[in-house]
C-alpha positions in Angstrom: -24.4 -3.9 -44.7 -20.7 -5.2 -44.3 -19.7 -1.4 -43.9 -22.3 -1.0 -41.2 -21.2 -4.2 -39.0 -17.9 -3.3 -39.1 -19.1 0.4 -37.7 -22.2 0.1 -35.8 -22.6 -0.3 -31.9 -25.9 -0.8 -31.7 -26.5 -2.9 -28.7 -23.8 -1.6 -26.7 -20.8 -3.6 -27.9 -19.2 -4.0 -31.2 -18.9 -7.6 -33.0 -19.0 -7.2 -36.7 -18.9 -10.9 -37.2 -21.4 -11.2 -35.1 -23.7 -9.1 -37.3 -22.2 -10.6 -40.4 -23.6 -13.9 -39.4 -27.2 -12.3 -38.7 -26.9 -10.4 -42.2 -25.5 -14.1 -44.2 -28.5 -15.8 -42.7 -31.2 -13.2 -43.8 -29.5 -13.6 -47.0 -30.5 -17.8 -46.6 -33.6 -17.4 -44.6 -35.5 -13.7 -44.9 -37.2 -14.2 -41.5 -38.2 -17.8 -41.1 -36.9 -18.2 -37.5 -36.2 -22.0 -38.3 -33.1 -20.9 -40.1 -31.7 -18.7 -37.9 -32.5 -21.3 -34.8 -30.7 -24.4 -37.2 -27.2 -22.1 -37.7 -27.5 -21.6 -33.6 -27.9 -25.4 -33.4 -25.0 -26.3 -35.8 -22.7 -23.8 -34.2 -23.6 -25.5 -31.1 -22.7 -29.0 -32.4 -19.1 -27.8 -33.9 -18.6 -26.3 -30.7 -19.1 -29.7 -28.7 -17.1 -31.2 -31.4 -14.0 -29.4 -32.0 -13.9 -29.4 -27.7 -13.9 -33.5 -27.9 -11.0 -33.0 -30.6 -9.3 -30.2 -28.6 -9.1 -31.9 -25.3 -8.1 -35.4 -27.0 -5.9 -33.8 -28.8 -3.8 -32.2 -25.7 -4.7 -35.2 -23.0 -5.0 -38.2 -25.6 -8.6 -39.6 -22.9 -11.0 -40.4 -25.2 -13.6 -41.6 -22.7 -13.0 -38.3 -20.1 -12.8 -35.8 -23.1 -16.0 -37.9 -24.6 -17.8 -37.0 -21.2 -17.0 -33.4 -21.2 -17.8 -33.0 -24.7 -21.6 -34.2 -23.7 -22.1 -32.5 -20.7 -21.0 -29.4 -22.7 -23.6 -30.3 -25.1 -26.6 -31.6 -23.7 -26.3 -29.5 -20.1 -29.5 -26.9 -19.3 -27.3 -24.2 -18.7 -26.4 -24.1 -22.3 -30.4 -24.1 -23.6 -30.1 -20.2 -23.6 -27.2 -19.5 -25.8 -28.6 -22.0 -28.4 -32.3 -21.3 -28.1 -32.3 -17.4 -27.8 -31.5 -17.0 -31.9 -29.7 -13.4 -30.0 -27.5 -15.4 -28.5 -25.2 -16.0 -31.7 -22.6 -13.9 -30.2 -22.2 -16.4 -27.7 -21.9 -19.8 -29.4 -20.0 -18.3 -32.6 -17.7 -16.9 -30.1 -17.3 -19.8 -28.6 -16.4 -21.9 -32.1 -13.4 -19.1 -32.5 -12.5 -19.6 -28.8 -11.7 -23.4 -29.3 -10.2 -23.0 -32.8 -7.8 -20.5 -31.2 -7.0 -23.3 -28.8 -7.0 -26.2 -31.3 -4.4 -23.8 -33.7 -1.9 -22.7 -30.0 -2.2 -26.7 -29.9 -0.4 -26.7 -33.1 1.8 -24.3 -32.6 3.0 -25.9 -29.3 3.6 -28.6 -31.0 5.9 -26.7 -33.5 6.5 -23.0 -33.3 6.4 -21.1 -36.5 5.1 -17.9 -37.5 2.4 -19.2 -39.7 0.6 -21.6 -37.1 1.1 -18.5 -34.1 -0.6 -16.3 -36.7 -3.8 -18.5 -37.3 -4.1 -18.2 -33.5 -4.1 -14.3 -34.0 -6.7 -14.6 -36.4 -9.1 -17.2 -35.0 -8.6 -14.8 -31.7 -9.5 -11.5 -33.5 -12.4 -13.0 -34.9 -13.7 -14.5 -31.4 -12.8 -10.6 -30.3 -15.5 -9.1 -33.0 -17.9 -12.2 -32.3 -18.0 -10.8 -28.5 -15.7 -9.2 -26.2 -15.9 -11.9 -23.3 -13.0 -13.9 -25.0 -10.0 -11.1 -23.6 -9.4 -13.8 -20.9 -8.7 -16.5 -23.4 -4.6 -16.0 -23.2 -4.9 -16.7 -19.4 -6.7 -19.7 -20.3 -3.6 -21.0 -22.6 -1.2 -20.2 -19.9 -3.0 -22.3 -18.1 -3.0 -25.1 -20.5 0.7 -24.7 -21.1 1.2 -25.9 -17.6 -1.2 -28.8 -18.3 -2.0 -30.9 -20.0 0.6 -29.3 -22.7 3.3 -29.4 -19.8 5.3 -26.6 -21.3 6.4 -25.5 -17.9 7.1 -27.7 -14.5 7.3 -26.5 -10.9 10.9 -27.6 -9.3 10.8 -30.9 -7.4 14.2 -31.5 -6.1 15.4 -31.4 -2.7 19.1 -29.8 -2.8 18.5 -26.1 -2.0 21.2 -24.9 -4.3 19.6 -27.1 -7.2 15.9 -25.7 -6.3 17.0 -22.2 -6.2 18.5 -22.8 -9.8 16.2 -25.4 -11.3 13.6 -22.4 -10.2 15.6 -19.5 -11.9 15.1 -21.5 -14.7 11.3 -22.2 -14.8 11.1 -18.5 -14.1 12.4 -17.4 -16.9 10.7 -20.2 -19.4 6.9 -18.6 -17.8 8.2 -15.7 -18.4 8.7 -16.4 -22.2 5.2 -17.9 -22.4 4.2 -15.0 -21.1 5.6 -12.7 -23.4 4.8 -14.9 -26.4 1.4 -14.0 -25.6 1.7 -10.4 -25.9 0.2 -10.2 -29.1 -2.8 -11.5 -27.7 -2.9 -9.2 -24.5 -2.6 -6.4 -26.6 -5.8 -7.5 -28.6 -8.0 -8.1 -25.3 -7.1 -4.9 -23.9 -7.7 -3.2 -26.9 -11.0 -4.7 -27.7 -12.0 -4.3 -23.4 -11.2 -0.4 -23.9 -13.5 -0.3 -26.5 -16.0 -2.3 -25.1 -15.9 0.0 -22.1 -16.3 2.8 -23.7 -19.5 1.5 -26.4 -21.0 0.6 -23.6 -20.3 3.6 -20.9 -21.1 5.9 -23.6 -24.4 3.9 -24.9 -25.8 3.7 -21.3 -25.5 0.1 -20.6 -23.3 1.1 -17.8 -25.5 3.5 -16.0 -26.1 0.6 -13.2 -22.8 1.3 -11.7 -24.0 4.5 -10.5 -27.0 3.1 -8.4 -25.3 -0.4 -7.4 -22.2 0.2 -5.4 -18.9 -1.7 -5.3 -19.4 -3.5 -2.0 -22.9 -4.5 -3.6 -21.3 -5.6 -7.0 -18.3 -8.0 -5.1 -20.9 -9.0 -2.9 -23.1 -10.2 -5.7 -20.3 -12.0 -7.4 -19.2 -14.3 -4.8 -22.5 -15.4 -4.7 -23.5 -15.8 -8.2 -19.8 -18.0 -8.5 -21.3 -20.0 -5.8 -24.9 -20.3 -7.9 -23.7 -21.0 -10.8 -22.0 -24.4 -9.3 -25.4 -25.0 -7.8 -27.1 -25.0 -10.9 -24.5 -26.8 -12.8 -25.3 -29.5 -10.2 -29.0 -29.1 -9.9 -30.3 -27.5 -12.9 -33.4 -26.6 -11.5 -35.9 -22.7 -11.8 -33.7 -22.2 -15.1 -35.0 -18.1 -15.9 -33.8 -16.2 -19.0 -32.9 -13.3 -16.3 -32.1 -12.9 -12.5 -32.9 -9.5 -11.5 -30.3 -7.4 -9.4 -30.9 -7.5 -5.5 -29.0 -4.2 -5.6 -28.1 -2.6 -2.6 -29.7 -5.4 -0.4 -27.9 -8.4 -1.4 -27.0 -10.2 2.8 -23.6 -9.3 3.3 -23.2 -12.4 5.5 -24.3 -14.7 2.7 -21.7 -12.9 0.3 -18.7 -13.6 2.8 -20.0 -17.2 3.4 -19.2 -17.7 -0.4 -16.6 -15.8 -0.9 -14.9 -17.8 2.1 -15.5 -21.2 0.3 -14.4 -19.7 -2.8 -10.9 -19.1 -1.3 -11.0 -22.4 0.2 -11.2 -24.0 -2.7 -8.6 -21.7 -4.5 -5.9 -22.6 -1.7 -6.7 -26.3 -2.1 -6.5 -26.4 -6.1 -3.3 -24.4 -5.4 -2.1 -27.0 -2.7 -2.7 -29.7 -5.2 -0.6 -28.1 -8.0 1.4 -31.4 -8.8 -0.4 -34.5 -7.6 -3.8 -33.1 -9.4 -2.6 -30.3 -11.9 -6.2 -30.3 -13.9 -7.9 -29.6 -10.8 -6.0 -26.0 -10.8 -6.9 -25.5 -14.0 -10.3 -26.3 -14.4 -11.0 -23.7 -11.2 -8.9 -21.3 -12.6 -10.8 -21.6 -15.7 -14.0 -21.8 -14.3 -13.0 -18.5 -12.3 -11.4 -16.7 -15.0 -13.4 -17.2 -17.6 -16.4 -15.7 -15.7 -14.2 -12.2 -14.7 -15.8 -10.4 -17.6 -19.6 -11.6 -17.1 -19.6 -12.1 -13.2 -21.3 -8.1 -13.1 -18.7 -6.5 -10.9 -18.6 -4.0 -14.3 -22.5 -4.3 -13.8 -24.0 -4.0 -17.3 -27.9 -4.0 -17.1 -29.7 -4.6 -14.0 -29.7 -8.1 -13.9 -27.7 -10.5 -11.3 -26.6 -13.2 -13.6 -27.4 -15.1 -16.3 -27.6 -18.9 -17.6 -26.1 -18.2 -21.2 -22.5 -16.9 -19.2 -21.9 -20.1 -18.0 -21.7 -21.6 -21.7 -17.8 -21.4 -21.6 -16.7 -21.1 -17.5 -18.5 -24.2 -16.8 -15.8 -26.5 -19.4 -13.3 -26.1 -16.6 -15.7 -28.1 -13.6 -16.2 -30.4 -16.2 -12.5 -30.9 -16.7 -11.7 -31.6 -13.1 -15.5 -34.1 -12.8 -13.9 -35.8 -15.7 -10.3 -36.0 -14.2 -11.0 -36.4 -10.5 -13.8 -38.5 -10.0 -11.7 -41.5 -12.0 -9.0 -40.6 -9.6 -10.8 -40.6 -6.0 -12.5 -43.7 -7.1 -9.0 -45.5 -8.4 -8.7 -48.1 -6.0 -12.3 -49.7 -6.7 -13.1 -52.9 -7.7 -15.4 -51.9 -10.1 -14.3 -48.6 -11.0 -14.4 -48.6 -15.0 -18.2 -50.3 -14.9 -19.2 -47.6 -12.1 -18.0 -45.0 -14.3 -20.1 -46.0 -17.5 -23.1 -46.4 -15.9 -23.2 -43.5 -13.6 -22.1 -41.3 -16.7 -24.8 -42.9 -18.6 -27.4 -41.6 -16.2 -26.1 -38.4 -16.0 -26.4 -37.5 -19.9 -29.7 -39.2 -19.8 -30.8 -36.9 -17.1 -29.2 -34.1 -18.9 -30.8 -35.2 -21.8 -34.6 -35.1 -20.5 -34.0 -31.8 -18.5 -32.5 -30.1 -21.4 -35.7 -30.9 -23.5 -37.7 -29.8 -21.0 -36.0 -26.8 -20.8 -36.0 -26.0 -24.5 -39.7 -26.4 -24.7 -40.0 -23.4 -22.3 -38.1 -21.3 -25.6 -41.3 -21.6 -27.8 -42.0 -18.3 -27.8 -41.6 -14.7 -25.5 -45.3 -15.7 -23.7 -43.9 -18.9 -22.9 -40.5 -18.3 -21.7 -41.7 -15.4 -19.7 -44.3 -17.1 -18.0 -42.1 -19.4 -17.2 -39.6 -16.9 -15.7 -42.4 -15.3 -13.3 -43.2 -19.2 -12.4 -39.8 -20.1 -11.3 -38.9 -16.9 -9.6 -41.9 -15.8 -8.4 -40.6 -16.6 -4.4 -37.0 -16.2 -5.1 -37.1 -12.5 -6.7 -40.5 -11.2 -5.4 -40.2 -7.9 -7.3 -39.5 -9.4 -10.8 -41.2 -6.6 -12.5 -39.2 -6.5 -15.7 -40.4 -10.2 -16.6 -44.2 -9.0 -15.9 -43.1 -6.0 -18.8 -41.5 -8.3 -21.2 -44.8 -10.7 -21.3 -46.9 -7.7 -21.6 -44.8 -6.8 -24.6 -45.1 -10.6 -26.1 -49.0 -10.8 -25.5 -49.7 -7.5 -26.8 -48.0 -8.5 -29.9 -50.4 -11.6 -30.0 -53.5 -9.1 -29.7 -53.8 -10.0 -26.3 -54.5 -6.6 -25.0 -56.2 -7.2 -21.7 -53.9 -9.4 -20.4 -51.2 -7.6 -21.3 -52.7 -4.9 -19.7 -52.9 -6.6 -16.2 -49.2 -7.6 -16.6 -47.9 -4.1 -17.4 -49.9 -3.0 -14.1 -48.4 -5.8 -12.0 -45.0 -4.5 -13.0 -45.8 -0.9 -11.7 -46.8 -2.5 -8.4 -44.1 -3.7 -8.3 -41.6 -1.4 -8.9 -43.6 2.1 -8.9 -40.8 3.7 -10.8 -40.5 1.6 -13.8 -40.6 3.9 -16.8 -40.9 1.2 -19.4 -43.5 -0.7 -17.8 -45.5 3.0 -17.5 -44.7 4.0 -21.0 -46.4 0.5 -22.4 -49.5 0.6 -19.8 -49.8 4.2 -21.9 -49.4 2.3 -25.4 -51.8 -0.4 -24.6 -54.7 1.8 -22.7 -54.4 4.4 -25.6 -54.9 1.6 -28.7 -58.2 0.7 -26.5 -59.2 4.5 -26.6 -58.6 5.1 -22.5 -56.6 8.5 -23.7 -56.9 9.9 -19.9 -55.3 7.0 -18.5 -52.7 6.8 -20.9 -51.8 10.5 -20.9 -51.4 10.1 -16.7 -48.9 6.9 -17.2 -46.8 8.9 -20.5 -46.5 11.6 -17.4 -45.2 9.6 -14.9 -42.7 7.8 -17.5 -41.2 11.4 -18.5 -41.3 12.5 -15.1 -39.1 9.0 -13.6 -36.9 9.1 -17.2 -36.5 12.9 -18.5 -34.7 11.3 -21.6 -37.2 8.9 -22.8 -37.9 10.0 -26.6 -40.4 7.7 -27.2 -42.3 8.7 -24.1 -42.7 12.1 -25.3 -43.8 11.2 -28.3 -46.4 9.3 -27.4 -47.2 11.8 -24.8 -47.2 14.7 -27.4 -49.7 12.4 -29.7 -52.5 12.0 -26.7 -52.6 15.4 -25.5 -53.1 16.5 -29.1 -55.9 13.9 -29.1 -57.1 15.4 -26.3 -57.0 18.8 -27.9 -54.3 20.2 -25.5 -52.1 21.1 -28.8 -49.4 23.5 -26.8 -48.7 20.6 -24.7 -48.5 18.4 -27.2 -46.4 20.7 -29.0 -43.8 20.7 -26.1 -43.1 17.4 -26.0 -42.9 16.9 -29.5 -40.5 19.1 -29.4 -38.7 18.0 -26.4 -38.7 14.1 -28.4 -36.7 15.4 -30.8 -34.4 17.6 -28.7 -33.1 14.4 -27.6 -33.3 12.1 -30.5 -33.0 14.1 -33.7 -33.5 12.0 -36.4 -37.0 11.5 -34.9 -38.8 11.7 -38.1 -42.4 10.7 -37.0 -42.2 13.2 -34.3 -41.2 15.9 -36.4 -44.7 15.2 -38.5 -46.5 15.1 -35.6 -44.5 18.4 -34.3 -45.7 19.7 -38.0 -49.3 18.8 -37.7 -49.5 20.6 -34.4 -48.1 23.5 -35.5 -50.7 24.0 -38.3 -53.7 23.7 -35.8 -51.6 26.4 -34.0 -51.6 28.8 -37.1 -47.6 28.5 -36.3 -47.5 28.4 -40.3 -43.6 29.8 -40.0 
């Protein structure tokens, strides 16, 4: 098993430790889900943790680290990566992504080869959790100019002084640059495999039917959405399908205008508000590898990429709000209480959210509930229930869902393929064999299709048929085994005995 997570991409990416984690806690727990949920949950809890310690540790706040710390924890946004047990890539990621930052602390502090190699390692690691952590070494230089302060931008006035004072400072980013290389090297190592895992596994293939004006045009606007639902965490979905080609141009500019407007201002405010810069450049960065303009899958965005972008807007809510309010009277008492209400909000939305995880039925239905007007043609969530609810015997139901998929999107393969599955297991061959048809016919390379196409037509007594397909299932998967018995058992009612 060790052997196999260190050499598997299954799921189009590799992260051994990932799978290592999955494999330790099937070792604990067999398949009792409580077990795998719990190690989500206590990942979860060292992640809000170590983030308290990490930020203290670097600004010495308690009460403004404190705050981030909870929002971090208790926000809706982060329900997904802790309730989807899947999702383990994401918060064990996320524990070696602070470790890396609470060992650079460290070695700020004092510079030796030991302490920068314990940030090499708690990097790799992050690296084989999940790929999204190549932007981590912007992140540190980011923190070197605060709140570690390792680098200043020239203040004085003489020209000859400035032009030397910023000689300097040039050449001290430029070492804090280059004392990161070890690290660049690692992301771009582990993004060129991750490119290719997942170009040559197929995850990719949305790039060809989305363009690039379409993919930009969808990011500025998922940046903008993602604020919005940090700030009203409302219609929380576990996917946002992909408007594709048909995303409103106008609304795109629009957000990518206020995006710049905001970057010029952080930029502007360099010195008098430092953490403001970095918490957009954070918030910014951070999301480069998840925003989809590499589009992987076919959805828009989702909830659980947000689990480490959204730390920086809570840096600059924790820094800037004390500042703009300074001058009040009653600042320090304004402060408690509004935070107060704010994690008790968080508090009651986030189990409210949570309760929508019980199972795929109900997390699902709740999907189609909360998206039904803003994504109209949210056929995939119609499939995925019909998958959940035929697992619970619901067959009927499931039935009217997989047809409600196909109405909406006519060519969906999968959604044909399972209205097949489902009509066939109540003994409606006819019908199934018609949907099988049209799933080859929209997806040529759809094994499983085939297959299930080859075992109703031989039902049906149309053995040459089936014969083909069997055949043409294990043309492209061939380690098919049940489809070379069922190839087999044709053959014999052929009298093909060779």
């Amino acid at each position: 098993s060790i052997s196999w997570a260190f050499t598997t991409f299954y799921g189009y990416n590799w992260f051994p430790i990932t799978w290592l984690s999955h494999i330790f806690d099937y070792q604990l727990y067999g398949l009792n889900p409580k077990g795998h949920h719990l190690t989500n949950l206590l990942f979860h809890i060292a992640n809000a943790l170590i983030l308290f310690m990490v930020l203290l540790r670097m600004t010495g706040k308690l009460w403004r680290c404190a705050f981030i710390a909870a929002m971090f924890a208790f926000h809706p946004l982060n329900v997904e990566s802790v309730a989807w047990a899947a999702e383990r890539k994401n918060v064990l990621s996320t524990l070696f992504w602070l470790l890396t930052m609470w060992a650079y602390i460290r070695y700020a502090e004092k510079s030796t080869i030991k302490k920068y190699g314990l940030v090499l390692l708690f990097f790799a690691l992050g690296l084989m959790s999940k790929p999204m952590l190549v932007t981590l070494p912007f992140v540190l230089l980011l923190l070197d100019y605060w709140p570690l302060r390792r680098f200043k931008f020239s203040q004085e006035r003489d020209s000859s002084a400035v032009l030397e004072k910023n000689i300097a400072k040039e050449s001290e980013f430029l070492r804090l640059v280059l004392e990161k290389a070890p690290l660049f090297l690692l992301a771009v190592a582990s993004s060129i495999v991750t490119f290719i895992v997942q170009k040559t596994g197929g995850a990719l293939n949305a790039m060809e039917t989305i363009s690039l004006s379409a993919r930009l045009n969808n990011a500025m606007i998922s940046y903008v959405k993602y604020l919005g639902k940090m700030m009203w965490p409302k219609k929380l979905a576990i996917v946002y399908p992909h408007a594709e080609n048909i995303i409103s141009v106008w609304e795109g500019i629009l957000c990518g205008t206020a995006l710049l407007g905001i970057t010029i201002i952080s930029i502007r405010l360099v010195r008098k508000a430092p953490y403001f810069l970095v918490g957009w450049f954070w918030y910014l960065g951070t999301f480069v590898p998840v925003i989809q303009i590499v589009q992987t899958g076919v959805h828009q965005m989702a909830d659980r990429y947000a689990y480490v972008p959204l730390i920086g807007i809570f840096i600059i809510v924790a820094w800037g709000v004390p500042e703009l309010i300074s001058k009040w009277r009653y600042k320090e008492k304004v402060l408690s209480v509004s935070g107060g209400i704010i994690i008790f909000l968080l508090l009651i939305t986030t189990w409210r959210q949570v309760s929508h995880w019980k199972n795929s039925i109900t997390i699902f239905k709740h999907a189609i509930r909360v998206t039904d007007k803003t994504y109209p043609t949210f056929a995939r969530a119609h499939n995925n229930l019909g998958i959940a609810l035929v697992a619970e015997q619901k067959k009927e139901e499931a039935i009217s869902h997989y047809k409600m998929a196909i109405k909406l999107k006519p060519d969906f393969a999968k959604a044909h393929y399972n209205l097949g599955t489902a009509l066939q297991r109540e003994g409606k061959n006819s019908e199934a064999i018609s949907h099988y048809k049209m799933a080859v016919e929209l997806n040529l390379d759809f094994a499983e299709a085939h297959y299930n196409l080859g075992i109703a037509l031989f039902h049906a007594e149309m053995t040459e048929e089936a014969i083909d397909h069997f055949k043409e299932s294990i043309r492209i998967r061939p380690g098919f085994t049940a489809a070379q018995n069922s190839l087999e058992t044709a053959l014999l009612r052929s009298e093909e005995l060779e």
